[in-house]
C-alpha positions in Angstrom: 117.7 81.7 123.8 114.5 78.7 124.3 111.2 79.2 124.9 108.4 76.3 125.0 104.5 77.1 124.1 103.4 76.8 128.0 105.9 78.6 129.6 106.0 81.4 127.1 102.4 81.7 125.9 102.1 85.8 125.5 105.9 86.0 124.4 105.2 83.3 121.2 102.0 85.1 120.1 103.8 88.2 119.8 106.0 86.6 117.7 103.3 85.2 115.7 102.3 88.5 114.5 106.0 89.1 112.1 105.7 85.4 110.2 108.7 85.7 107.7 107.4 86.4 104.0 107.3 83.3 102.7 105.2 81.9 105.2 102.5 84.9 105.4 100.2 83.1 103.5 100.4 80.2 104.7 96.7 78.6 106.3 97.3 76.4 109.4 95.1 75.4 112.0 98.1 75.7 114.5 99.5 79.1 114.7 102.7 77.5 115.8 102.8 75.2 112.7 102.9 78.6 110.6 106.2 79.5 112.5 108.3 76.4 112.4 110.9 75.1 109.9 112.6 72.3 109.7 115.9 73.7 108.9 117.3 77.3 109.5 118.4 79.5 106.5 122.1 80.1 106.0 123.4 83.0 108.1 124.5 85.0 105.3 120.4 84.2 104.0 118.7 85.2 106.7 115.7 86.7 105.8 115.3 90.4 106.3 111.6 90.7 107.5 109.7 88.6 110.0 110.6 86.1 112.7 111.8 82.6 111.9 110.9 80.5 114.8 112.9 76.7 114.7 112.5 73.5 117.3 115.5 73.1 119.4 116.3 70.8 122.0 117.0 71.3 126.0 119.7 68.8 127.5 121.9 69.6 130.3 125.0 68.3 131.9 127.2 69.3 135.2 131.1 68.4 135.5 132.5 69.2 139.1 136.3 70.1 139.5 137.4 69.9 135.8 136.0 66.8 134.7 136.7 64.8 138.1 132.5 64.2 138.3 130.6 64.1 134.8 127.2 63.2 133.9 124.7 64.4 131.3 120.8 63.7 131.1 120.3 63.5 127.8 120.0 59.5 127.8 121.0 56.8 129.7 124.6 56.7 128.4 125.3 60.0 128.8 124.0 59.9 132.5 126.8 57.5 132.6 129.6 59.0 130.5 132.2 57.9 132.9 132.1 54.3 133.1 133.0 54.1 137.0 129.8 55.8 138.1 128.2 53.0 137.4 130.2 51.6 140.6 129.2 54.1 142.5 126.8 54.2 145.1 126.3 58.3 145.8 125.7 58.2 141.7 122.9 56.1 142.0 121.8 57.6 145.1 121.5 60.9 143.4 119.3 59.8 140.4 117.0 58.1 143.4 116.5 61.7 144.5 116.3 62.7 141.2 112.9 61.0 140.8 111.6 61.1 144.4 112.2 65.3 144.0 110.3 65.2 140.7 107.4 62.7 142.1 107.2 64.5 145.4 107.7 68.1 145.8 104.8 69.1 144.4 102.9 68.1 147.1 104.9 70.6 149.3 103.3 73.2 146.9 100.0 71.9 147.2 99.7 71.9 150.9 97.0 74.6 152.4 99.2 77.4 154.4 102.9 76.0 153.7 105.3 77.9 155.9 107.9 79.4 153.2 111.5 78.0 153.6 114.5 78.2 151.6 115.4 75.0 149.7 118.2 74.5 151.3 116.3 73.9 154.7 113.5 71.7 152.3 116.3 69.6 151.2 117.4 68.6 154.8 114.2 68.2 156.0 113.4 65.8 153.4 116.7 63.5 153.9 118.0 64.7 150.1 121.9 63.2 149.7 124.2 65.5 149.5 125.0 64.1 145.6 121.9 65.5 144.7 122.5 68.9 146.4 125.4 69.5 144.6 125.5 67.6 141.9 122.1 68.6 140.1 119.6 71.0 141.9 122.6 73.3 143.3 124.2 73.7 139.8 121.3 74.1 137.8 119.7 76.9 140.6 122.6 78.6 140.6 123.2 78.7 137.2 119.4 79.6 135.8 119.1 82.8 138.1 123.1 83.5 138.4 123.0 83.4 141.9 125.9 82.3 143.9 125.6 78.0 145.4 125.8 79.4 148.7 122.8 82.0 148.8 121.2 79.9 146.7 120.5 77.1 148.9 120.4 79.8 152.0 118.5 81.8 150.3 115.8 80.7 147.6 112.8 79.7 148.7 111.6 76.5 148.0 108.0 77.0 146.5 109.5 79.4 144.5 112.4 77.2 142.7 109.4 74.3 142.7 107.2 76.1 140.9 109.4 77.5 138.3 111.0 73.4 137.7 107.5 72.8 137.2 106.0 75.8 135.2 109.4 75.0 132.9 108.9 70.8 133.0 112.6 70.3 134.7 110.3 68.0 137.0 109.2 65.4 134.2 111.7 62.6 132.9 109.8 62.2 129.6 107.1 64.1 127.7 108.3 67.4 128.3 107.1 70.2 126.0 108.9 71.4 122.5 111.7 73.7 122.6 112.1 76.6 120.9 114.7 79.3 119.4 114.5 82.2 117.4 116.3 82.4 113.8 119.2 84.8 113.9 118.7 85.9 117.6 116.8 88.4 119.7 117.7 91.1 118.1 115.1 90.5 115.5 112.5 91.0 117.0 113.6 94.2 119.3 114.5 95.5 115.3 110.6 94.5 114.4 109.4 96.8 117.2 112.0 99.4 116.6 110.8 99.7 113.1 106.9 100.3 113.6 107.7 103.1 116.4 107.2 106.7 115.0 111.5 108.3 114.9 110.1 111.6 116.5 108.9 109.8 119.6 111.4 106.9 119.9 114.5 108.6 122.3 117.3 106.4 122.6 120.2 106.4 125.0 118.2 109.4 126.9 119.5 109.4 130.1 117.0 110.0 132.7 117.9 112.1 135.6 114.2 111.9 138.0 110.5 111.4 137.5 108.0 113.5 139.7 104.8 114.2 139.7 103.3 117.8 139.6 99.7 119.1 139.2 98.4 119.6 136.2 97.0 123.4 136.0 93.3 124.0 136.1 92.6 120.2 137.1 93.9 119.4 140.3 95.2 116.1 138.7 99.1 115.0 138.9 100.7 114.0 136.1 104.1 112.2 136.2 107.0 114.9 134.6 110.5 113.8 133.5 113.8 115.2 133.6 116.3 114.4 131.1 120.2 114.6 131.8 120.1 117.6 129.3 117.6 119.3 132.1 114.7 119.1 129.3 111.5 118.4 131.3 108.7 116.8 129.7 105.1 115.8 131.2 103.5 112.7 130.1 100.0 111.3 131.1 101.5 108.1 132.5 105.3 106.5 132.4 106.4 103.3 132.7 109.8 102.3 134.3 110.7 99.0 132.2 113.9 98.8 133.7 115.4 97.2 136.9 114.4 98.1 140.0 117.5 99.7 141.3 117.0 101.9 138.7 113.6 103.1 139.2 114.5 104.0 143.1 117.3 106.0 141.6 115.6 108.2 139.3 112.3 108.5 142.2 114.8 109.4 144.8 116.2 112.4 142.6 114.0 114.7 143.1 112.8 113.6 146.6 109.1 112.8 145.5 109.2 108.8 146.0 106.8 107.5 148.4 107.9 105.2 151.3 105.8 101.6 150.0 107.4 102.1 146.8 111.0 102.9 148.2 110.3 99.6 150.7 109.0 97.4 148.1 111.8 98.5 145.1 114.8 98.7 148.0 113.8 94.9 148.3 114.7 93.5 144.8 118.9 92.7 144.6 121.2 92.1 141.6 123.8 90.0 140.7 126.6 91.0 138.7 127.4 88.6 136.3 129.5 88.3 132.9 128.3 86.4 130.0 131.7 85.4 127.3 131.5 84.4 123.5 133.9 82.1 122.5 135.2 78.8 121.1 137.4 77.6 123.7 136.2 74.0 124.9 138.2 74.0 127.7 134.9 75.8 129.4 133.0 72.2 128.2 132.7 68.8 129.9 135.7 67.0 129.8 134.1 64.2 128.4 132.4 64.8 124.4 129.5 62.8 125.5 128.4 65.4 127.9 128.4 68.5 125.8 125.3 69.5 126.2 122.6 72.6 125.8 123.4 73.3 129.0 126.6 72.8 130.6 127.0 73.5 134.5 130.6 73.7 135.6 130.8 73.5 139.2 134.2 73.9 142.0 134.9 73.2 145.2 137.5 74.2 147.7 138.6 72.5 150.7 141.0 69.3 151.0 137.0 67.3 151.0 135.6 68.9 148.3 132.0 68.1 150.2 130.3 70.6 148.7 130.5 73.4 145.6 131.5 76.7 145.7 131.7 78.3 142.3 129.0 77.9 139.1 129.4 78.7 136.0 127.5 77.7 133.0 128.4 77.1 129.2 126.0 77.8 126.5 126.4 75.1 123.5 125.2 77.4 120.7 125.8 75.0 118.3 123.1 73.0 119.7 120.8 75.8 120.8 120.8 77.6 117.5 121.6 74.8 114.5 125.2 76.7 114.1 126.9 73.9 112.1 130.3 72.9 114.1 131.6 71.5 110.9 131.4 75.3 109.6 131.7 77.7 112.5 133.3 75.7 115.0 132.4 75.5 118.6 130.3 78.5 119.3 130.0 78.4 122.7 128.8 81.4 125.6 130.0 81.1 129.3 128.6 83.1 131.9 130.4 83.8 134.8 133.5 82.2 133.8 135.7 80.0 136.5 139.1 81.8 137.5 140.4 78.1 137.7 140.1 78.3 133.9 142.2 80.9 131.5 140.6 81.6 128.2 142.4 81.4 125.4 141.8 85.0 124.6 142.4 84.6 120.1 139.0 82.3 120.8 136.6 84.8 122.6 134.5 86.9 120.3 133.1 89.3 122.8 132.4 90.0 126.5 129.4 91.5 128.6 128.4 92.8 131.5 124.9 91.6 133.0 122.5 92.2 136.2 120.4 89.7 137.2 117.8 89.9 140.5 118.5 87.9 143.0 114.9 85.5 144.1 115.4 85.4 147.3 112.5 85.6 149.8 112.3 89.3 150.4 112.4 89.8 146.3 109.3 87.1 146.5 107.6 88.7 149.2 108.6 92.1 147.5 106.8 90.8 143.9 103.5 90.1 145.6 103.3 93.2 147.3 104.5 95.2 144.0 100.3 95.0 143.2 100.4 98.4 145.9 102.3 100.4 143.9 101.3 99.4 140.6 99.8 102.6 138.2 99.4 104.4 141.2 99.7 108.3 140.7 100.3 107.3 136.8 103.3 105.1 137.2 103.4 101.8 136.4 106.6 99.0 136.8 107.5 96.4 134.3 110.6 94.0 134.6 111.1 90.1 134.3 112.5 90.8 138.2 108.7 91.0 139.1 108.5 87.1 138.8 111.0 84.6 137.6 113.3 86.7 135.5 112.8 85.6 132.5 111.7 86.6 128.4 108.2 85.8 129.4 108.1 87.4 132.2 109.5 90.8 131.6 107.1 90.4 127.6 104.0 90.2 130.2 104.6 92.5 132.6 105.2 95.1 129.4 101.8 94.7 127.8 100.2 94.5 131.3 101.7 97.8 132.4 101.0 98.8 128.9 97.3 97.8 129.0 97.4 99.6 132.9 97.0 102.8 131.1 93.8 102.9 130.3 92.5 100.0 133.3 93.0 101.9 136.2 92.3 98.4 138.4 93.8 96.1 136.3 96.5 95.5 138.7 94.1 94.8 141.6 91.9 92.6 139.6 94.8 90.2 138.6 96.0 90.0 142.0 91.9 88.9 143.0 91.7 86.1 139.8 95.2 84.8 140.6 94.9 84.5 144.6 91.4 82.6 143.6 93.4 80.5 141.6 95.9 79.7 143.7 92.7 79.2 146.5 91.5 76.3 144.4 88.7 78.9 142.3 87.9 78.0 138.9 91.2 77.8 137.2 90.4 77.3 133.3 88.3 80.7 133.3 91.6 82.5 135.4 93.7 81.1 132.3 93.1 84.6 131.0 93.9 88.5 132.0 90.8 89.9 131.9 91.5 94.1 130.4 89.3 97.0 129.7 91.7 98.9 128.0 90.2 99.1 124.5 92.4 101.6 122.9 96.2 99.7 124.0 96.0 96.0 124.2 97.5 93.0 122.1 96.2 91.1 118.9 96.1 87.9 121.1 94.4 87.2 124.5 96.9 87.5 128.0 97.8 84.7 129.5 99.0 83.9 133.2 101.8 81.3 132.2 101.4 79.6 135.9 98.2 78.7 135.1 98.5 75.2 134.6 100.2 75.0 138.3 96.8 74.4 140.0 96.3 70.7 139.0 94.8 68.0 140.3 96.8 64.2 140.3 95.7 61.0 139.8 95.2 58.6 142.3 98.5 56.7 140.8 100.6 59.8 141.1 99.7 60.8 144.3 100.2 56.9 145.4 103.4 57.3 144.1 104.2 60.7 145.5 103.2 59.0 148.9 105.4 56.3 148.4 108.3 58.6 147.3 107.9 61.4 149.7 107.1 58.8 153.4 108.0 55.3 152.6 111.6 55.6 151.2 113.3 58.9 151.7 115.4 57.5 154.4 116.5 54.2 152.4 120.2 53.6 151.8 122.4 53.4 148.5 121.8 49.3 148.8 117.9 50.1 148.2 119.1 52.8 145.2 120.9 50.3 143.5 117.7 47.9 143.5 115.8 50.5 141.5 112.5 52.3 141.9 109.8 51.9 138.7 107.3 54.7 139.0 103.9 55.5 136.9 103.1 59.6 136.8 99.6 60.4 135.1 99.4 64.1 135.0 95.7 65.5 134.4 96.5 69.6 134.5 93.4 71.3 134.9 92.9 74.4 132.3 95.9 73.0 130.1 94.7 72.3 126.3 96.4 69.4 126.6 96.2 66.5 128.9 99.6 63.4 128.7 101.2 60.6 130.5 104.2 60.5 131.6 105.8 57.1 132.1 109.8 56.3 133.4 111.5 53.7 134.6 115.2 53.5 136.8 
């Protein structure tokens, strides 16, 4: 749905390559400048060639138990959309911890040899209030990787969920990057690629029974062969499963020729079922109009103390997301994983879907570093956004990369080297860039590692105030909350094209 120049640097400059017709000729020093408009086209006007790219925005809210808890961070007055919260203490204890996670836990990152724990251990540890827990890192975890509350805070590990609120700037209060959506939806793209593929060697809907690998006559060389549900066989030079991970064990189990790393490594990766509803009903929406939001997080609890949640779901506004007038349309609204507490009015849902998501746990992260093993090995390759953190950017990279793996018979083994030196403190601007020998299959546009920008270096104020944050106050009561904190963060990231302060007050 969003995407931000950073975070999805590979994904964007593919998109760059279909500019809609009007703005082909258009000479820009900033390729993104060549993609933005300041309005969207009329649905029924949608242009029929190229990719309309328009800023969005990325605000979220949480109401717990039916509107009993509401707050939203788009600005002050919406953190405070109920006027009684300004009364009350665990409110202001959670925004406290709101800044002191944002100022501090990327220290716990930084430090040589960190053990690996799941945030829900990192959270007690660090004295975090239980407001905090449930009423904003819980819901907004869950909710990004569709993971049930519980496992998630079990379950995730901490660096992990750290690294991705940084890599997506959910750990800055201001100067966070531009947000962006696609014109008219995925689809146009995927219809872009569909329509440059040669018909006689694009098979859609080709069920796949098993992949094996058999010698190639006269050469003594394996090559992978496939076997369709129709029991044709076809042999290929190299195949890539861009698909889940649960699939690719079936189809290598089939025909008994998987190996045992790659049945250990793929058995690792889980998946979530989870179902994602169209619809205009705002009962699935904060109580409260103030709160509606980009992102709404709808959290329940059970229990006579209602101490902590139990079920997430998480509302889509569309409207927002995509410039869908309201005044026109109506609410146009997607919820996934709908509450049971809630009954749809079933005239205002447009359509329903069924979903997989992997579940980041720590033997999926363990799993995704060891995947380099397996990697275009006996001329099989993997691709999936499940090989990091699950989302458009990362299943886009891990395409071309596979892709480019064809010809680059190390290519797999030279990333893991250049991104273990960057993550050793080696020289970080130059590892910016996936270096591929593949001359025949590789993109217009250079590959980027998106976590690139994670090995930074702070100021002396930031890291006074992480310091001050992370030892001096995390054990202070809601009196001390109330009193406010003012904080200074100047950010210097090393490798990033460009360098900015960030500056709140509470």
């Amino acid at each position: 749905i969003v995407s931000n120049p950073p975070t999805y640097p590979n994904f964007l400059r593919f998109l760059k390559l279909f500019p809609p017709p009007e703005d082909q000729l258009l000479k820009s020093p900033s390729w993104l400048s060549s993609l933005l408009t300041s309005s969207p086209p009329e649905p029924t006007k949608v242009p029929n060639d190229g990719i309309r790219i328009l800023s969005t925005e990325m605000t979220f809210s949480v109401s717990r138990d039916s509107g009993a808890f509401e707050w939203a961070g788009k600005n002050p007055f919406t953190v405070f959309c109920q006027q009684s919260r300004l009364f009350d203490s665990s409110m202001w204890r959670m925004l406290y911890d709101v800044f002191r996670f944002n100022a501090y836990s990327l220290r716990f990152i930084q430090r040589p040899g960190e053990r690996q724990i799941s945030i829900g251990q990192y959270l007690r540890e660090e004295g975090y209030s239980n407001a905090f827990k449930d009423n904003y890192l819980i819901p907004m975890t869950a909710a990004i990787w569709s993971t049930p509350p519980d496992r998630c805070f079990d379950d995730f590990p901490a660096q992990t969920l750290i690294h991705f609120m940084y890599n997506h700037s959910l750990l800055q209060i201001t100067g966070k990057p531009k947000w962006l959506t696609k014109c008219g939806g995925s689809h146009r793209y995927v219809n872009q690629i569909l329509s440059r593929l040669p018909k006689s060697q694009l098979h859609l809907s080709s069920r796949i029974n098993c992949v094996s690998s058999i010698s190639k006559q006269g050469t003594g060389r394996k090559k992978p062969e496939i076997v369709t549900d129709n029991d044709e066989k076809y042999v290929y030079d190299h195949v890539i499963f861009a698909c889940h991970s649960d699939e690719a064990l079936r189809i290598l189990k089939a025909d008994d020729d998987i190996r045992g790393e790659e049945e250990r490594i793929l058995r690792s990766f889980e998946w979530n079922k989870n179902e994602v509803v169209l619809h205009s009903d705002p009962e699935l929406m904060p109580k409260s109009r103030m709160a509606w939001s980009c992102w709404n997080y709808l959290t329940y609890s059970d229990g006579h103390d209602k101490a902590n949640i139990d079920r997430v779901s998480l509302t889509y506004g569309m409207n927002s997301l995509q410039h869908i007038p309201e005044d026109k349309y109506g609410p146009v609204l997607a919820t996934l994983n709908p509450p049971p507490e809630i009954q749809i009015d079933e005239r205002k849902v447009q359509g329903r879907w069924k979903y997989e998501h992997p579940v980041l746990d720590d033997k999926a992260v363990k799993a995704q570093q060891q995947m380099y093993g397996i990697q275009n090995k006996r001329s099989i390759s993997y691709a999936g956004a499940y090989l990091k953190y699950g989302f458009h950017e990362d299943g886009f990279t891990s395409g071309l990369l596979a892709a480019c793996s064809v010809e680059d018979e190390d290519l797999y083994e030279r990333i893991n080297q250049q991104f273990s030196s960057s993550a050793r403190g080696g020289n970080k601007t130059n590892n910016k860039v996936v270096q591929t020998k593949n001359v025949t299959i590789r993109p217009s546009f250079e590959i980027e590692h998106a976590d690139y920008h994670l090995f930074f270096r702070q100021s002396l104020m930031s890291r006074t105030v992480a310091t001050l944050f992370g030892c001096g106050f995390k054990d202070v009561g809601d009196l001390h909350c109330l009193a406010g904190v003012g904080f200074i963060w100047d950010e210097q990231d090393v490798g990033c094209e460009e360098e900015g302060t960030l500056t709140g007050t509470l």
